[in-house]
N, C-alpha and C positions, 0 to 999 in steps of 0.2 A: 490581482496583479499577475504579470508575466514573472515567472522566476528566471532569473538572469543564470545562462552556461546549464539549463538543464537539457537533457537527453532527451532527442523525439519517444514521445510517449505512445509507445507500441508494445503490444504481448510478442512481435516479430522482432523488435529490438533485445535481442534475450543476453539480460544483463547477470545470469546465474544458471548455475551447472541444472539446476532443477528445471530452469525454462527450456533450456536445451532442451532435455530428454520429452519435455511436453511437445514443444515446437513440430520436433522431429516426428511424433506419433502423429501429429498432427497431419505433416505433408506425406508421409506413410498412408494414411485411411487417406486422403483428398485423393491420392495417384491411385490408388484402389477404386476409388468411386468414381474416378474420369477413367480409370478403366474401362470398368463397367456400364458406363453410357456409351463411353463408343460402339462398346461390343453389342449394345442392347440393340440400340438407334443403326447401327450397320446392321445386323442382320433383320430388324424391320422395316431398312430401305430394301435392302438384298430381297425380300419375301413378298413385297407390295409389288416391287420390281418384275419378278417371275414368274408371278401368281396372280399379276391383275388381268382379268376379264378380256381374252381376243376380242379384236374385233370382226372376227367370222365365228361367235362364239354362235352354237345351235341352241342353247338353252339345256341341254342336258343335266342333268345333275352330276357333279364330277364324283371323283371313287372315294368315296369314306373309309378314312382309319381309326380302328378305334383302338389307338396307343401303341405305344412305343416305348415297353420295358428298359431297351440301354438310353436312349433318351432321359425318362424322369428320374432314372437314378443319375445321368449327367446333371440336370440341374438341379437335383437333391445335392448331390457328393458336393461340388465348387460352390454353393453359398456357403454348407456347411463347413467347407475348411476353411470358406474364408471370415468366416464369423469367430470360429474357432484362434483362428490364426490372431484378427482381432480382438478378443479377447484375452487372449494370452500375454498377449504383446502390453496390452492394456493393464492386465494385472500388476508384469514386471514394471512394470513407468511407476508405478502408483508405490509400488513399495521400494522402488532405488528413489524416488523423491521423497517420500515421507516415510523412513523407515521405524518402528517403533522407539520409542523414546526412551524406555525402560527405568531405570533411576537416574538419569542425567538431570544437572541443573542447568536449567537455561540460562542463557548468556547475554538474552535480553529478554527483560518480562514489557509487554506494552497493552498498557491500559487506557480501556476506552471509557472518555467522557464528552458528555454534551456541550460542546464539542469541539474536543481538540483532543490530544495522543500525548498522553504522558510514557516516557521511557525508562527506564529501571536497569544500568549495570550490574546487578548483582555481586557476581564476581569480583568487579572492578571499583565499586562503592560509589556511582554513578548516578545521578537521577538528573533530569532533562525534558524539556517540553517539544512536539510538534515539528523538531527536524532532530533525524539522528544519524550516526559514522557507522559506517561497518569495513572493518579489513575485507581486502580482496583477497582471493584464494585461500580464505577460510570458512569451514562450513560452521554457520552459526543455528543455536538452537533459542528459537523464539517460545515464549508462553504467552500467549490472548488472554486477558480478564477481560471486565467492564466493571465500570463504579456504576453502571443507571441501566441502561437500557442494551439490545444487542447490537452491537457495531459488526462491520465487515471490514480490515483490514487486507488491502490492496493493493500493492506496487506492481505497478503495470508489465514493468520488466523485468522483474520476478517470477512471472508467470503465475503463480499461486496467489490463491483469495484465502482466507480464515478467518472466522465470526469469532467476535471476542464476547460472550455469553455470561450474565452474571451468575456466579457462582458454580461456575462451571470451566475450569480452567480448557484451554485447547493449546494445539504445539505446529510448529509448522518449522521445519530445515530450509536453510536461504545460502546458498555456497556462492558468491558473487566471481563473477568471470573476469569482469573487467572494469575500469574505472568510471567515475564520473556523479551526474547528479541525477536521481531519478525518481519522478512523479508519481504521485498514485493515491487513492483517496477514499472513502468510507463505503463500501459498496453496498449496505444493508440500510434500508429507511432508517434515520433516529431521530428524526423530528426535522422541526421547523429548518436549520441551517444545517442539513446532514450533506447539500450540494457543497457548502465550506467546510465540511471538516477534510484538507487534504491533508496528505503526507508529503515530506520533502526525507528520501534517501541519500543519503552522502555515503560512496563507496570509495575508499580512498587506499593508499598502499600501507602497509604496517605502519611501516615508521613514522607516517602523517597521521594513524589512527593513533598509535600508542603517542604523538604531542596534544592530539586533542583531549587523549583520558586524561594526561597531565594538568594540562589547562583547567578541564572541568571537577577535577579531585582540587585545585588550589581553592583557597578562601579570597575572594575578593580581596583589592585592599582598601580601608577606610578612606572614605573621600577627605578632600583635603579642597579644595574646590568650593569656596564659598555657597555656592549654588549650590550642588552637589549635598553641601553640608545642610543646607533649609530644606532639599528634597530628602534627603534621610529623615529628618526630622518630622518632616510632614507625611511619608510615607508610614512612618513606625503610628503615626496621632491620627490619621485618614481613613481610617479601619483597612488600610490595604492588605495588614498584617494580618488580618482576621482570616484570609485566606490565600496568602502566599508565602514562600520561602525562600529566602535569601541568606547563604551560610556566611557566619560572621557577623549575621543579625540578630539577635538571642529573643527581640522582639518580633521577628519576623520566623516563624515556624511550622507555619500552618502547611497544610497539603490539600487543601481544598480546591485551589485553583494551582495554575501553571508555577512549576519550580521556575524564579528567576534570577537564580544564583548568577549566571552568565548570561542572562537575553541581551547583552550587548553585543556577542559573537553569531546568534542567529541573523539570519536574513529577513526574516518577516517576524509580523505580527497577525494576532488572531489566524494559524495555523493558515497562513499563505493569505490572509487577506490584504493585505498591507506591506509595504517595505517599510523595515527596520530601520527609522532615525527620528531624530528629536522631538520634528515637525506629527510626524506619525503619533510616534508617543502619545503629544499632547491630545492630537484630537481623540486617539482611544481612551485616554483618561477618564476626557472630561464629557465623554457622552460613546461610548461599545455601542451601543444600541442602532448609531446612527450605522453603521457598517458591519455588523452582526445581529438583528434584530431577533431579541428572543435570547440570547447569551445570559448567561447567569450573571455576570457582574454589572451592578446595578451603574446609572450613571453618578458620577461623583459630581460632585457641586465643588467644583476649583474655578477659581480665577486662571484666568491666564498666565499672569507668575507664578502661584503657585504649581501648576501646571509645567509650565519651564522649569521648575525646581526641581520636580519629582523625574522629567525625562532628565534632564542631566544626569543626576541620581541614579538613574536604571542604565543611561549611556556611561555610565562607568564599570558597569560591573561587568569586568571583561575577563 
């Protein structure tokens, strides 16, 4: 599916203080190396030019030189400072973007599963599936796991990629610049649907970040909704619970599959495959496979009401 009001998805769209500094080295070496083809391509038109063959040429053998001491330390000295130059420049990018971590605790741990992106406030006592907030003009510090295999977290206008590796934690700094919604998606093979495992970033201002950790810290509240009330029912008896978590469900605690304590505030389903309503609901219920083929969650054997029951049920917990 198209996600609705997100941001052209470009490493040029530079949505963080860290893409910047990349961006910038970036058009730095390009203007160095268009430099250097003109300068190359000029002077072997310039040489072809003045040194091609008269046409009253006698055939003589012209005068041989054999080198030209200020010469090869000229083009010894300028690759070498520009490589130099290069490199330096290169190192400082590399540690104002990713400076060491030291004893900080991250501020968001995000864990990779086949396949979809589980999110972790730590700090903020947060957990959340497959789209997540970050305040603007705050530098936050991420940690990569993996529950299975090794994923590549990617948001494109972020600028920076990080493999989340099992058992092996990793860190990456994301200082967002400026607003909005922004794409990006598994960059490391992880199987069968590693094309759908995306990301959806929401970069928003304080104050809309800190209403959303409020929203996501409350407990749902018990449905009251006939419907509602059969999809609770059926959801706790459906083995749904066997791997999902819904707070204020005492039956529902599992962490196996996606926290769906609030998936009625997300926009999609199966990590961007889907938009987020009723109709959707029911058909991932009652067959994932048909629209993630290879997903871990097996197809469930619901009728059609029943079915109805259970998205109502999940269209409540907002």
């Amino acid at each position: 599916m198209d996600i609705k009001n997100a941001d052209f998805t470009s490493i040029f769209n530079v949505a963080s203080l860290q893409n910047r500094h990349l961006v910038d080295l970036h058009w730095f070496t390009l203007a160095i190396c268009v430099l250097i083809a003109f300068v190359v391509t000029g002077l072997l038109i310039a040489v072809i030019a003045k040194f091609r063959t008269p046409e009253n040429d006698d055939g003589s053998e012209p005068r041989q030189i054999q080198g030209n001491i200020r010469l090869e330390i000229i083009w010894t000295a300028i690759p070498l400072l520009i490589v130099t130059v290069l490199g330096v420049l290169t190192a400082i990018v590399m540690l104002v973007v990713n400076p060491p971590v030291g004893n900080k605790q991250p501020d968001v741990v995000v864990i990779g599963h086949q396949w979809w992106w589980e999110y972790r406030y730590p700090k903020l006592g947060v957990t959340t599936a497959n789209e997540f907030y970050l305040p603007v003009g705050k530098n936050t510090l991420f940690e990569f796991r993996s529950a299975d295999v090794v994923h590549s977290f990617w948001v494109i206008a972020f600028g920076q990629k990080m493999d989340a590796i099992p058992g092996h934690p990793t860190n990456m700094w994301v200082h967002p610049i400026k607003t909005g919604k922004f794409l990006g998606t598994c960059s490391e093979y992880c199987g069968a649907q590693h094309g759908l495992m995306r990301i959806i970033a929401n970069v928003v201002p304080q104050e809309e970040f800190d209403t959303w950790i409020e929203k996501q810290r409350a407990v749902p509240e018990q449905p009251t909704d006939p419907a509602a009330v059969r999809g609770k029912e059926l959801f706790n008896s459906a083995t749904c619970v066997e791997c999902h978590r819904v707070a204020g469900n005492e039956d529902a605690q599992a962490l196996i599959g996606p926290d769906l304590t609030h998936i009625a505030q997300r926009e999609t389903l199966g990590t961007g495959v889907l938009a987020n309503n009723t109709e959707n609901l029911k058909k991932w219920m009652q067959n994932p496979q048909t629209f993630k083929p290879g997903v871990n969650m097996p197809k469930m054997r619901l009728t059609d009401e029943e079915a109805q029951d259970i998205a109502v049920y999940l269209e409540s917990l907002k």
